[in-house]
N, C-alpha and C positions, 0 to 999 in steps of 0.2 A: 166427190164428183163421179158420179156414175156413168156408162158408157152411154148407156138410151136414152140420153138424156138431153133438151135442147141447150141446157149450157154447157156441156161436153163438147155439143156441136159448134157450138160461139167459141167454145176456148182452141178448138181443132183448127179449124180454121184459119182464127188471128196465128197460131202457133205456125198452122203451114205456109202459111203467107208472109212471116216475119223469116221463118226457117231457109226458105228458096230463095225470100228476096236478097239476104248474106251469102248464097252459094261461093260468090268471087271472095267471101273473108270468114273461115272455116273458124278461127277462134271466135269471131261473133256470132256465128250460127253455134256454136256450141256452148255459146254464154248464153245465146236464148233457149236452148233446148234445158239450160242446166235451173234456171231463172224458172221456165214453164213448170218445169219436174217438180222445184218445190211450191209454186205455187199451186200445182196440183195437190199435192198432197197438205197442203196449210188448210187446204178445202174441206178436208175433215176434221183434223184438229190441227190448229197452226201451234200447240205447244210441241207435237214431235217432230217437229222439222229442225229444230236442235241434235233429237237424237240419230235423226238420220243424217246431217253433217258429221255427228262425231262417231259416228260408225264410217265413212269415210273418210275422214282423218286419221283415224285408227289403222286403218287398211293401209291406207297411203302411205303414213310413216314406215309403218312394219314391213311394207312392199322395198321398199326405199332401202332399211337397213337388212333385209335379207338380202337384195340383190345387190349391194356392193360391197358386202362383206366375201372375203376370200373364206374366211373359218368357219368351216361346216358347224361346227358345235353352238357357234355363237348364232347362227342362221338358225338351226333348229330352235334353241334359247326363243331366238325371236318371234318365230313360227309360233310355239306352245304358249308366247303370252298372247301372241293376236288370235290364235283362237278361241284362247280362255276369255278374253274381254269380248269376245264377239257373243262365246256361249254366254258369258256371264250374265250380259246385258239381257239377252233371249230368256233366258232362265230368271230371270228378275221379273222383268214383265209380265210372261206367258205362262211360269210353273209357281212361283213364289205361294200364291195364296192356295194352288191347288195341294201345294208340300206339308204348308202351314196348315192345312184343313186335313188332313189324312194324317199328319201327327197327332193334331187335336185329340182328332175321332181313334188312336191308337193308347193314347196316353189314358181316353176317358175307358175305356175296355181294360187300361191293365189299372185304374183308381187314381189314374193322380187327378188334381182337381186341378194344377195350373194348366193355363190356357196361353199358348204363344200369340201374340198380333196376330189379328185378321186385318189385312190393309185395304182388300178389296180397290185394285191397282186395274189400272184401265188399259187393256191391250191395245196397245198400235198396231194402225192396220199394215197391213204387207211386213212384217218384222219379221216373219219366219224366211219370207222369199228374198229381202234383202241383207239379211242377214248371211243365210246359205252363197248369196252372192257374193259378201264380201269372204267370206274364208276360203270359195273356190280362188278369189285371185289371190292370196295369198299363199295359199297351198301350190298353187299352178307356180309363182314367183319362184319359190323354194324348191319345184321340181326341176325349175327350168324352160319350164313348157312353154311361158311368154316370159316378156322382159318386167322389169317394173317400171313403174308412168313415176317420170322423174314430174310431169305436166299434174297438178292437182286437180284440175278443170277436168282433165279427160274422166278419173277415178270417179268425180264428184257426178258425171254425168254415166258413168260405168253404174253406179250405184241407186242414182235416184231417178235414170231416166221413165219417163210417167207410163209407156203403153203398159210395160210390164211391172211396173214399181209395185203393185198392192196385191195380185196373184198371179203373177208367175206371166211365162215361165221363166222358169233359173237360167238366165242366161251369161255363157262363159267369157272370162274375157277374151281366149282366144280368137272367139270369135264378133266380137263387139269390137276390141278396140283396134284393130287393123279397117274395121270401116268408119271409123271418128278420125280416125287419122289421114284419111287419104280425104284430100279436096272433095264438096259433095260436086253432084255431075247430075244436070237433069233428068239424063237417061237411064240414071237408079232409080229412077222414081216408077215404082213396080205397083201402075196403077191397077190394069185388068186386076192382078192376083190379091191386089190390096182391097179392091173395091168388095171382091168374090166373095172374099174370107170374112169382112163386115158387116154384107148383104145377111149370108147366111150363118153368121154369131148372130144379129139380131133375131134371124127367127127363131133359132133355136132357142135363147132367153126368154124373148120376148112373146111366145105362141107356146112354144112345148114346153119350156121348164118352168114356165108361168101358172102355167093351163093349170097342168099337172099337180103342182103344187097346192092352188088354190081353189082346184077343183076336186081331190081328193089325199093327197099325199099327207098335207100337213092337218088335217081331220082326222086321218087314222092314225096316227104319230103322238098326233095331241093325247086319245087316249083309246088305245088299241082292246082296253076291254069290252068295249060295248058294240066290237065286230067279231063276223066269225072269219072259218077258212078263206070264204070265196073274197071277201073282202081285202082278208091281211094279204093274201098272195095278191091279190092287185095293187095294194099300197108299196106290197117293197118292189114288185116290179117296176111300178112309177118311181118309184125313188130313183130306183137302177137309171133309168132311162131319164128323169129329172135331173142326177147330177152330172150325167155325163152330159146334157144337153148344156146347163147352167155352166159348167164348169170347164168344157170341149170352147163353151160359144165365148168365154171372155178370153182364152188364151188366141182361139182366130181374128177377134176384134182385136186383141194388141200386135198379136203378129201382123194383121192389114195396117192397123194405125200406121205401126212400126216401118213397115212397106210404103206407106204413101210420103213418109219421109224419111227413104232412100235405104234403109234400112232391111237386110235382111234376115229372121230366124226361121230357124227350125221346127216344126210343126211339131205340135206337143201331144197329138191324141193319134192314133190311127187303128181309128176302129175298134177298139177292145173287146167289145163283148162277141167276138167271133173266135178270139183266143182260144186254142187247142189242148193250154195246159196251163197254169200258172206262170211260169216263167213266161211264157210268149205274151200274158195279160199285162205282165209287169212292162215288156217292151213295148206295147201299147197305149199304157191307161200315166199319165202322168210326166211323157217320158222324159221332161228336164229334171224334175226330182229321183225319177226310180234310176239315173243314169248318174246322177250326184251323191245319189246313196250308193252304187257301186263303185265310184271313182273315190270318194273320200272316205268311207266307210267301211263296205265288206273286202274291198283290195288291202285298206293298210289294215284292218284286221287279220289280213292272213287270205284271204280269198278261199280258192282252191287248191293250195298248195300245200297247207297243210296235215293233208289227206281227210278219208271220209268222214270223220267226226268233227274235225275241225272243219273243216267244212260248212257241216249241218248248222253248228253252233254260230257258225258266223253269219250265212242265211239267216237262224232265227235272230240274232241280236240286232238282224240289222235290219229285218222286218219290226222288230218289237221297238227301236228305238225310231223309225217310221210311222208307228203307230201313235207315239207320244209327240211326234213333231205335232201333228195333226192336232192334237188336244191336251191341253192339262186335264184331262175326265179318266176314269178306269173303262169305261168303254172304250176309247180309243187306245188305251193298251191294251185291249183284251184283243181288238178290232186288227192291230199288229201282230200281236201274237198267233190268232188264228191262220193271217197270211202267211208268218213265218215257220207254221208249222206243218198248213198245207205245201209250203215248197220242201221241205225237209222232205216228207215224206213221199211227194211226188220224185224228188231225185232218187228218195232211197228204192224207188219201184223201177225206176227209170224210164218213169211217161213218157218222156222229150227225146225217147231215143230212137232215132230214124220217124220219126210224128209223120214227115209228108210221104213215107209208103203204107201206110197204112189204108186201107181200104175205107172209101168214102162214109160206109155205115159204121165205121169206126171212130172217124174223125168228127162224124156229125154227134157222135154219143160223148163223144172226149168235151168236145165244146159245150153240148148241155152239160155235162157236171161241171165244167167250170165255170160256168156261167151260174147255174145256181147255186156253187160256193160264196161266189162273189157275192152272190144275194145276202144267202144268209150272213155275209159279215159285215154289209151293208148296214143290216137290222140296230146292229150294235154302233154303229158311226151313227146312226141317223137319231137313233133313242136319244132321249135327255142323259139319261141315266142307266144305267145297268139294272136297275128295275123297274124299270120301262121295258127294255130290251127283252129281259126275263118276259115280260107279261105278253109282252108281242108273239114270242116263241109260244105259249103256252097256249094262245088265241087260236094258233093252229088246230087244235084237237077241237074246236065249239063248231062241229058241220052241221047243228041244227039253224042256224044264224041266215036270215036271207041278204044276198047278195044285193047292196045301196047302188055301189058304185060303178057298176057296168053299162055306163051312160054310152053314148054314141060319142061323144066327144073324147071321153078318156080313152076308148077304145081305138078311136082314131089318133089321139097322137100319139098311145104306144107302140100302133103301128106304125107311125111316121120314125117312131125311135128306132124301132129296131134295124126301118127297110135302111134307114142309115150305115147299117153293119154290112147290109146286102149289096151296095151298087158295086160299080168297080173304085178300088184304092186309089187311083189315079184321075177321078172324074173332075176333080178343082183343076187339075192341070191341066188338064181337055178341053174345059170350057176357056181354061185363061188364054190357051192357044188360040182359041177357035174367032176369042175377044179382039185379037189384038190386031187387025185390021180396020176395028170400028176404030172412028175417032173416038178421044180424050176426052170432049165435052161431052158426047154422047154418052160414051162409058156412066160418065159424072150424073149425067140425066138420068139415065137407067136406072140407076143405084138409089139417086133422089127417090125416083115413084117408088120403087121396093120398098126401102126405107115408109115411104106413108103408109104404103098398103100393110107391112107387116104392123105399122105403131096401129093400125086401124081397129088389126084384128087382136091384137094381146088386151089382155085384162087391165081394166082401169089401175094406176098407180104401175111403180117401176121399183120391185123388189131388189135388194143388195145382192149382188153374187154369194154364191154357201161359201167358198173360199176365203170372202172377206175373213172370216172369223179367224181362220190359222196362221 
């Protein structure tokens, strides 16, 4: 069930009206929120709605015997099995046949002739994000951070609730289940900011990362030899600016969803491609995942404490193993690899040190290269394959090639992408301020026409978010 979509809209609605109408009995508004979640998600395939129960199950128990066990050792015990069945499951799904095919292709190079099962296994959507969700609450359990839900209902609703359930963002239970718990209360209901952040996901999906896509992006992708320079440098720009729009717009549609019933997260993009150095893109571009890879990942690996080398090596493993979240493909390891190597090297220079005195024609030069770092390892995420990738990089050098795609349209919404990077950080909370004198119905109205005008102006049909895939 996709967000732009009028039976998204029908299910929204019934959900918000069943959801408010239980305010005064918070276990049945939670048994509808929990009920809506998998019937969301049955909408794609109703056979993994098993596996997303027993991914909360899994949690549940394991939350359960960490937190009322005294004995550290038998707590951790517990810890390392619920993440291994969490990876387990993940790894089954998402890497299995990529494992099985990269042996294949390794065995057929050194002569052996047997061939391991190709099972060709069907990815369930959102299993990377719900997954990551189930082992922060477990890890969180075992630090102490939060308690464990002795309530299975709460976990079940911690796991599969729908805004965020299929891309993100990762949200902790620190901060989810302190709001399931407390009585819902009209006056959570955070409509202006909720309506704001929907308004403008839908354009962004629906106008730019549409546009883009189907007006050049996915053309020179398909197959990059038959353009030159002026072309590929427009294709991966549009990419750039494609996925942060595709990708920027469904995390503000589930954060407003999320918001119009009563709910509030944390905003998962700001602005990235104005980043000054790596490090500052990674705070920007993702930031429930790139903040869940340093919590569970580059800390218990050692962080920075284990001086400079240690260090480096934990930056890159924990960019490289970022990279493979994203894809079972060697692209998308390579695509890690390359960030975890521009940060290594960026620390080892020491970019990010004192970054805001630097003088203005410095800071404008810092953010072009990292901005067209990020490009070029765009190239490699976006390619099918790594020779695809290859062949894109090498299209660079054909400047005899005339320029297709420098349409008036394209050029306009890559500047609609970028002036994105230019307003002020704070303008959604300006306007949400400036909202909240209009009435509620009004608000409601407002959003309705937008809503027409944007579905008026986007391209026939309603493409899958690019996240769907990881």
């Amino acid at each position: 069930m996709l967000f732009p979509t009028l039976d998204f809209g029908l299910f929204f609605l019934l959900v918000f009206a069943l959801a408010w109408g239980l305010k005064d009995w918070n276990t049945g508004r939670k048994l509808i929120l929990v009920a809506a979640s998998y019937a969301f998600y049955a909408y794609w395939d109703w056979r993994f709605c098993g596996l997303l129960l027993a991914s909360s199950l899994i949690n549940h128990a394991a939350g359960m015997a960490i937190g009322n066990s005294p004995d550290r050792r038998f707590r951790k015990q517990i810890l390392t099995l619920a993440i291994a069945a969490n990876l387990g499951i993940l790894g089954f799904f998402k890497y299995y046949d990529f494992f099985i095919l990269s042996l294949n292709d390794l065995a057929f190079q050194l002569g052996i002739e047997r061939e391991l099962p190709f099972l060709e296994i069907i990815l369930p959507v959102g299993i990377s994000f719900f997954t990551f969700q189930g082992i922060s609450y477990v890890v969180d359990v075992y630090r102490r951070d939060v308690r464990p839900q002795a309530s299975l209902l709460n976990l079940l609703l911690y796991i599969s609730f729908f805004p965020q359930l299929v891309a993100g963002p990762i949200v902790r239970a620190s901060v989810f289940m302190p709001q399931i718990e407390q009585p819902p209360r009209a006056d959570r209901i955070l409509a202006g900011l909720g309506l704001i952040l929907i308004t403008i996901g839908l354009f962004k999906k629906m106008v730019v990362a549409n546009y883009l896509a189907t007006e050049m992006v996915d053309w020179i992708f398909l197959d990059p030899y038959f353009y030159g320079t002026g072309d590929l440098l427009l294709g991966v720009y549009g990419y750039a600016i494609q996925i942060y729009c595709d990708f920027s717009a469904y995390s503000d549609i589930a954060i407003g969803v999320a918001a119009l019933l009563g709910f509030r997260f944390q905003k998962n993009f700001d602005q990235p491609y104005k980043a000054e150095s790596l490090r500052d893109f990674w705070r920007r571009w993702h930031i429930s995942l790139s903040t869940w890879l340093r919590d569970y990942l580059y800390i218990p690996l050692g962080g920075s404490k284990g001086g400079r080398w240690a260090t480096r090596r934990n930056l890159f493993l924990t960019m490289l193993l970022g990279g493979l979240w994203h894809g079972a493909a060697w692209n998308f390891v390579l695509w890690g690899v390359l960030h975890g190597a521009g940060l290594v090297v960026e620390r080892a220079l020491g970019w990010t040190r004192q970054a805001a005195k630097r003088p203005l024609w410095r800071r404008a030069l810092a953010g072009l290269i990292v901005f067209h770092f990020v490009c070029l390892t765009w190239i490699f995420f976006r390619s099918a394959d790594l020779d695809g990738a290859i062949e894109y990089l090498l299209g660079f050098a054909r400047f005899d090639q005339p320029v297709e795609f420098a349409t008036p349209l394209v050029l306009s919404l890559l500047a609609i992408g970028f002036a994105m990077h230019l307003i002020p950080g704070d303008t959604i909370d300006r306007v949400e301020r400036a909202l909240r004198p209009v009435p509620l119905w009004l608000q409601g109205a407002l959003c309705g026409i937008a809503i027409v005008v944007i579905d008026a102006m986007g391209p026939e049909g309603v493409a899958p978010f690019i996240y769907f895939q990881f």
